[in-house]
BARO-125829 format. One record per residue (C-alpha): y, z, x. Coordinates in steps of 0.2 Angstrom, whole numbers, plus 2048, in hexadecimal, padded with zeros to 3 digits. Example, Ala and Ser with C-alpha at 12.3 -4.5 7.8 and 13.67 -1.06 7.14 Angstrom:
BEGIN
7EA82783E/7FB824844/
***
This chain:
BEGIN
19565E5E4/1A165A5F2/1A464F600/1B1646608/1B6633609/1BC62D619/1C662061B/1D3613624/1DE609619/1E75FE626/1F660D625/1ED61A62B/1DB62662D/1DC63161B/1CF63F617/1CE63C606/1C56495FD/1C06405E9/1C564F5E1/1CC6545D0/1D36645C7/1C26675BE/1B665B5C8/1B06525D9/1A26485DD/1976445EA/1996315EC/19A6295FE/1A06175FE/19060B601/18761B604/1826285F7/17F61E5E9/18160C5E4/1906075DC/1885FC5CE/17F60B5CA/18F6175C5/18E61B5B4/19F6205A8/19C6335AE/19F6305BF/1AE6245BD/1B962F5B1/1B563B5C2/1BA62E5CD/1C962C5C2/1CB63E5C3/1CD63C5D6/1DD6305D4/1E563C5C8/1E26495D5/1EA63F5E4/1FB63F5DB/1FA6535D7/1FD6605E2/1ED6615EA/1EA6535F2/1E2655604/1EB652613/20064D608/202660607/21565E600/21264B5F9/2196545EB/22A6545F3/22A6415EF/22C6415DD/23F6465DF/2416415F1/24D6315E7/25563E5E3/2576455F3/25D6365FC/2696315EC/27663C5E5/26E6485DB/2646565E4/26E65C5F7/265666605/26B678608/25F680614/24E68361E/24467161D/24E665629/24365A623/24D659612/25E65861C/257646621/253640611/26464660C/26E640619/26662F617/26163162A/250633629/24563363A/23462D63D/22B63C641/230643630/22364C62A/22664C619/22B63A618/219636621/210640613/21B636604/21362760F/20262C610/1FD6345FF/1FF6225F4/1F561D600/1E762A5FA/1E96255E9/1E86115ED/1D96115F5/1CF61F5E8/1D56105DA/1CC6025E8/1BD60D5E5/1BD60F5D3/1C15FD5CE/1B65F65DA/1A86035D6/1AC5FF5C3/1AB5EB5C6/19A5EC5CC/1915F95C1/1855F45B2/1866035A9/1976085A3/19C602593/1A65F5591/1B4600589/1B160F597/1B45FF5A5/1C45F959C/1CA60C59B/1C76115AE/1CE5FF5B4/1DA6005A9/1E06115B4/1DB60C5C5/1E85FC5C4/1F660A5BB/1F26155CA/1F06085D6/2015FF5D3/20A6115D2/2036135E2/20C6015EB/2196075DE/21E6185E8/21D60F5F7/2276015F6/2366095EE/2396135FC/23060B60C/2335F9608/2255EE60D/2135F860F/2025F2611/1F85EE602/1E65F3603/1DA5EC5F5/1C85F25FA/1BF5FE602/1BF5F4614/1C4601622/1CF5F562D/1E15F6632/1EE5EA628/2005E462C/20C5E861F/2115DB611/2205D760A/22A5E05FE/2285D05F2/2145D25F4/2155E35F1/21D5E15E1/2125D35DC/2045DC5DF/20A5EA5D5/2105E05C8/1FE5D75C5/1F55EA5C7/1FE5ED5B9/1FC5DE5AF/1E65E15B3/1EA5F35AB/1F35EC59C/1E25DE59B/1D85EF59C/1E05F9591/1DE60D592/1E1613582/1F1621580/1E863057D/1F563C581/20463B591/1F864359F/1EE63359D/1F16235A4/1F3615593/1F7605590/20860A58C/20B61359D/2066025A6/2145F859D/22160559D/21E6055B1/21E5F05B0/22E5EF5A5/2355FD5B4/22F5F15C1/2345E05B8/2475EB5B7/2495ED5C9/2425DA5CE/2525D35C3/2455CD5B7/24F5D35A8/2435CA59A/2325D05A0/23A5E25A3/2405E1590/22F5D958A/2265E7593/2335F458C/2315EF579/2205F0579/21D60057D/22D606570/2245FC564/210605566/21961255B/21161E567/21F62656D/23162E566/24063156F/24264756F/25164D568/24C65C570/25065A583/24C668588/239668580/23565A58B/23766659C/231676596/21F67E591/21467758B/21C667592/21965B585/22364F57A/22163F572/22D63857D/22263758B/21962B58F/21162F5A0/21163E5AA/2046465B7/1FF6575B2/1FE6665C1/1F16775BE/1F96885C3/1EE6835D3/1F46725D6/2056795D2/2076875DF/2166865EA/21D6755DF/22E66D5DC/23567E5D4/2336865E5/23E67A5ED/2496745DF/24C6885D6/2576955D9/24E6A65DB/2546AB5CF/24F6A15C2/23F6A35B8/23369E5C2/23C6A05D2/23F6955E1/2496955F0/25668A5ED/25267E5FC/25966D5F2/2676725E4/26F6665D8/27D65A5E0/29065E5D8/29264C5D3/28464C5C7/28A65E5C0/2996535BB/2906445B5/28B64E5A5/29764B596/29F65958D/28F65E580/280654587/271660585/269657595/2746635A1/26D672599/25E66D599/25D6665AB/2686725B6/26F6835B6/27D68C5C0/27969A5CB/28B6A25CD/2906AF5DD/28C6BD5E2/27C6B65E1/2796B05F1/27769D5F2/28069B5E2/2816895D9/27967C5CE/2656795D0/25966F5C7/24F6765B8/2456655B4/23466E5BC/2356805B8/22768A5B5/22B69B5B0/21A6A35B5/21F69E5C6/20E6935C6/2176815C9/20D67B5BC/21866E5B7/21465B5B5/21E64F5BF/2256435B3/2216315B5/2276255A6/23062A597/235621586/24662158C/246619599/23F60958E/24F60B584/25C60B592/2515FD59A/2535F258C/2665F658B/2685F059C/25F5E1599/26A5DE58B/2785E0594/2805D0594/2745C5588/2765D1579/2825E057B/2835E656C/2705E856C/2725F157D/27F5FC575/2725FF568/266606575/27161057F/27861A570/26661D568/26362757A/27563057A/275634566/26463F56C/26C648578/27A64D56F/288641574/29263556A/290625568/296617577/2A360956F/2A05FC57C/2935FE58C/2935F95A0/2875F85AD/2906085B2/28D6115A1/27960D5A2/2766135B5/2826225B1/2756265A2/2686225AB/26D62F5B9/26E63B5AE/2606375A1/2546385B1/25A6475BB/24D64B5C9/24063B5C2/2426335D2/24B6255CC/25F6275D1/25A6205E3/25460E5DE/26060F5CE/26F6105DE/2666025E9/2645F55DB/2785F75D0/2865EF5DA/2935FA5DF/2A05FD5D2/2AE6015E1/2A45F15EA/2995E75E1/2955DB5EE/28B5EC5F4/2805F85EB/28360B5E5/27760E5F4/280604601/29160C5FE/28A61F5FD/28161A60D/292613616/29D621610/29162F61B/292623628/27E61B627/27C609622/2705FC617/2625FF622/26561261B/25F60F609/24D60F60F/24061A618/239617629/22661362A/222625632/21D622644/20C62E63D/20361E637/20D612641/20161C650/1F3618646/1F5607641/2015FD64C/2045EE642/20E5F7637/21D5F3644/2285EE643/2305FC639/23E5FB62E/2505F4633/25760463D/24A60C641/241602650/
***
């Protein structure tokens, strides 16, 4: 069956097509069938729909797969070398409005946000799904719901929230009612808890790793811990002493938690086309290679730069380091995008600890570094966490908001992201991305735009 879904969301018109790798239904909001009628059948396929908004596929965001390094991008770990000036924007921290790119990294959440409306408020009003089915799919719906604010506010800064299905136009909110909201979506999914069935599913466990990343970059260092611990103690995952397994076929570990899976289909024309050299095993055209300053962040015998980058050396034309993180050697993209990893609870709970128990943060730190082949640390910073961090999550669009959040050690009255901004000549107003002027046209009460760009 198909049909399309048309929608306003107070940002801008969508086409949304509910659609999934293996399924679509036939569902028209108040139209085809009634919601309290949907059974568990048609609400894993409405699911289905959510998991597809993030993929490669999603209708009308062709390139919304751009986002899930574009921190990268706009940090100090991935540089632009040729052909879309969009991505000499990102990098240059002078992004414009009319930035295509940046309007899709805007507008595909967005699709995603309001296929979760459907479902939760579908799933609220039926009387035939099972009470374990409901928890499962509401349980997703707030995951991928709060993800969604998640993606937006980290980079755009205050967005409108959208709860329902309403086609009306909204102002935006505030960067503290963005994370609230976020941070009480994801307490609804940990009260409906999907069971961990395997990382290509959304879980309980994914909720709180996200909540305890949330809670870390709010300052709330207790919660971020609490959330943390948890999902070490599920026994559900293990930290891979293998790094490398984690990033190549078949793509799966213990160690993670949460990724969103791509087809051969979904994949075609993915992050190893922009990210690879052609000459590496599944190609590439070596649009965004691999930043010298993160070449030298790897310590002598840390299995993560193999792992993660590889040197192209002349005569080879366009010679230098470029990402393998998303290779695919049949050339498919069929690689996930990785979302939450056990590691990340660990280096969490060391910052946390930072100053209330070091030794225990020294603890936490190591236990990551001793798995990937490095020495123990003696004592630990601040510095030593972020630098980990960097390193630990290579292309995982993390590095940007790491920079933003960690005081500058040359300037601690600024952050990482300030003083990078200031030494190419940009500003504060720098570290985020304009509203693009493609939704500000179709809603106008998302003016005024962020500082510098009005």
């Amino acid at each position: 069956m198909k049909n399309n879904i048309i929608k306003s969301i107070g940002v801008l018109l969508i086409a949304v097509n509910f659609a999934s790798c293996d399924s679509k239904l036939d569902l028209l909001p108040r139209d085809s069938v009634a919601p309290e009628l949907v059974g568990g059948a048609e609400g894993d396929k409405l699911l289905n729909g959510i998991y597809d908004a993030f993929q490669n596929g999603n209708v009308g965001s062709g390139y919304a797969y751009l986002s899930y390094v574009t921190e990268d991008l706009s940090a100090d770990n991935l540089k632009y070398r040729a052909t879309f000036f969009q991505h000499g924007e990102v990098d240059n921290n002078a992004i414009l409005t009319d930035n295509v790119l940046v309007s899709r990294y805007f507008n595909f959440p967005y699709v995603a946000i309001q296929r979760a409306n459907d479902l939760i408020e579908i799933v609220n009003s039926s009387s035939t799904i099972e009470e374990a089915t409901k928890k499962r799919l509401l349980g997703s719906a707030y995951f991928f719901r709060a993800y969604g604010y998640y993606r937006l506010v980290t980079i755009f800064g205050a967005v409108p929230i959208a709860l329902n299905r309403d086609i009306v136009e909204l102002p935006r909110n505030s960067v503290d009612e963005v994370y609230t909201q976020i941070i009480n979506d994801l307490k609804l999914s940990i009260e409906n808890p999907a069971p961990f069935e395997n990382s290509n599913k959304v879980s309980v466990e994914a909720a709180k790793a996200l909540l305890a990343r949330v809670y870390l970059i709010r300052g709330d260092k207790a919660l971020a811990k609490q959330m943390a611990t948890e999902v070490i103690s599920s026994g559900k995952f293990a930290i891979e002493s293998s790094y490398a397994n984690m990033f190549t076929t078949p793509f799966e570990s213990r160690e993670h938690i949460f990724k969103i899976a791509n087809t051969a289909t979904e994949g075609d024309n993915s992050l190893d086309f922009f990210l690879q050299h052609p000459s590496m095993p599944g190609a590439g055209r070596a649009e965004l290679p691999v930043d010298e300053s993160l070449v030298s962040a790897y310590e002598e015998g840390d299995q993560r730069k193999a792992a993660s980058i590889q040197e192209i050396k002349a005569p080879t034309a366009n010679p230098g380091w470029y990402s393998k993180k998303y290779q695919d050697p049949s050339g498919n993209g069929a690689h996930p995008y990785y979302i939450l990893r056990l590691s990340e609870m660990y280096l969490i709970i060391a910052e946390c600890d930072l100053t209330s128990s070091p030794s225990n943060a020294l603890t936490n730190i190591n236990l990551v570094r001793k798995n990937r082949g490095l020495n123990n640390l003696s004592t630990v910073t601040l510095n030593d966490i972020i630098k980990e961090r960097r390193v630990e999550f290579a292309f995982e669009n993390l590095r940007w908001m790491d920079m933003r959040r960690t005081p500058s050690t040359s300037n601690p009255s600024k952050s990482m992201a300030t003083v990078f901004l200031e030494a190419k000549k940009r500003s504060v107003n720098d570290e985020l991305y304009p509203i693009p002027q493609s939704a500000i046209n179709t809603n106008a009460l998302l003016l005024p735009n962020n500082p510098g760009y009005n």
